[in-house]
N, C-alpha and C positions, 0 to 999 in steps of 0.2 A: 781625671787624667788629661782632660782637654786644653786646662788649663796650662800656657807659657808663662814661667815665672820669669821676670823681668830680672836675669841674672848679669849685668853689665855693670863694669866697673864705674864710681864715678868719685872724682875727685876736685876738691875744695883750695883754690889759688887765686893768684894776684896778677893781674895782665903786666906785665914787663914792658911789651912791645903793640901798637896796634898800625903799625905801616904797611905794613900790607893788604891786598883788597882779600876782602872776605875772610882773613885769617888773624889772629889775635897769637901771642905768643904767652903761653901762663905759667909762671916761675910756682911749682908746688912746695911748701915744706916742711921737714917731719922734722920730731925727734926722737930719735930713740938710744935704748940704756947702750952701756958696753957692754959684750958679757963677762966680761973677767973683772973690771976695775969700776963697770957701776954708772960711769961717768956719762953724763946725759950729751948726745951727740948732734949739734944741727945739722940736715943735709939738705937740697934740694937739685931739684932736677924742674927741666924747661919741655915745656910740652906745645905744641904747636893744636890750635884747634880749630873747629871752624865755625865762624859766623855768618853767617847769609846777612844779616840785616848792615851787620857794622854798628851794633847798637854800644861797642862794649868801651869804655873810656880808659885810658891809662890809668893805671893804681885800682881802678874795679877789685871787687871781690867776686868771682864766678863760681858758680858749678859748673864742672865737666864733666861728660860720660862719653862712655870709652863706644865706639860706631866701627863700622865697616872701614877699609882704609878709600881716603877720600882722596889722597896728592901720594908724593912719595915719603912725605914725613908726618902727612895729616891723618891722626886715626882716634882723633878726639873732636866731638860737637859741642857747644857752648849749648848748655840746660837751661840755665837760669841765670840775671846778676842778682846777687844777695845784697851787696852794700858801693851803691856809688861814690866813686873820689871826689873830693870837695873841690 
């Protein structure tokens, strides 16, 4: 029972914006059904994160997980890049 399990959300997007210092902007998005008519739905939503390094390039593929809040919009840290933009 010592054990802290690493319960933090973390989410899988595409840097949109990298103009800012230390922060990256990551457009996430899903799909999901309707429920009455079935029809498969795009949606996304813009999540602001933060980078310390500034390592993250436009069009990047990042992981993100969900942190303490860091600014007034900031409450997500860059994890990992998965797939750099050519």
């Amino acid at each position: 029972m010592d054990e802290q399990q690493n319960s933090k959300k973390t989410l899988i997007g595409v840097v949109s914006s990298n103009k800012m210092n230390k922060t990256v902007v990551v457009t996430v998005n899903r799909r999901l059904k309707h429920p009455i008519y079935g029809k498969y739905i795009s949606k996304h939503k813009k999540y602001m994160a933060h980078d310390p390094d500034g390592s993250c390039g436009l069009g990047d593929t990042i992981l993100i997980e969900e942190s303490r809040p860091i600014s007034k919009h900031k409450r997500w840290v860059v994890k990992d890049i998965l797939e750099k933009a050519i």
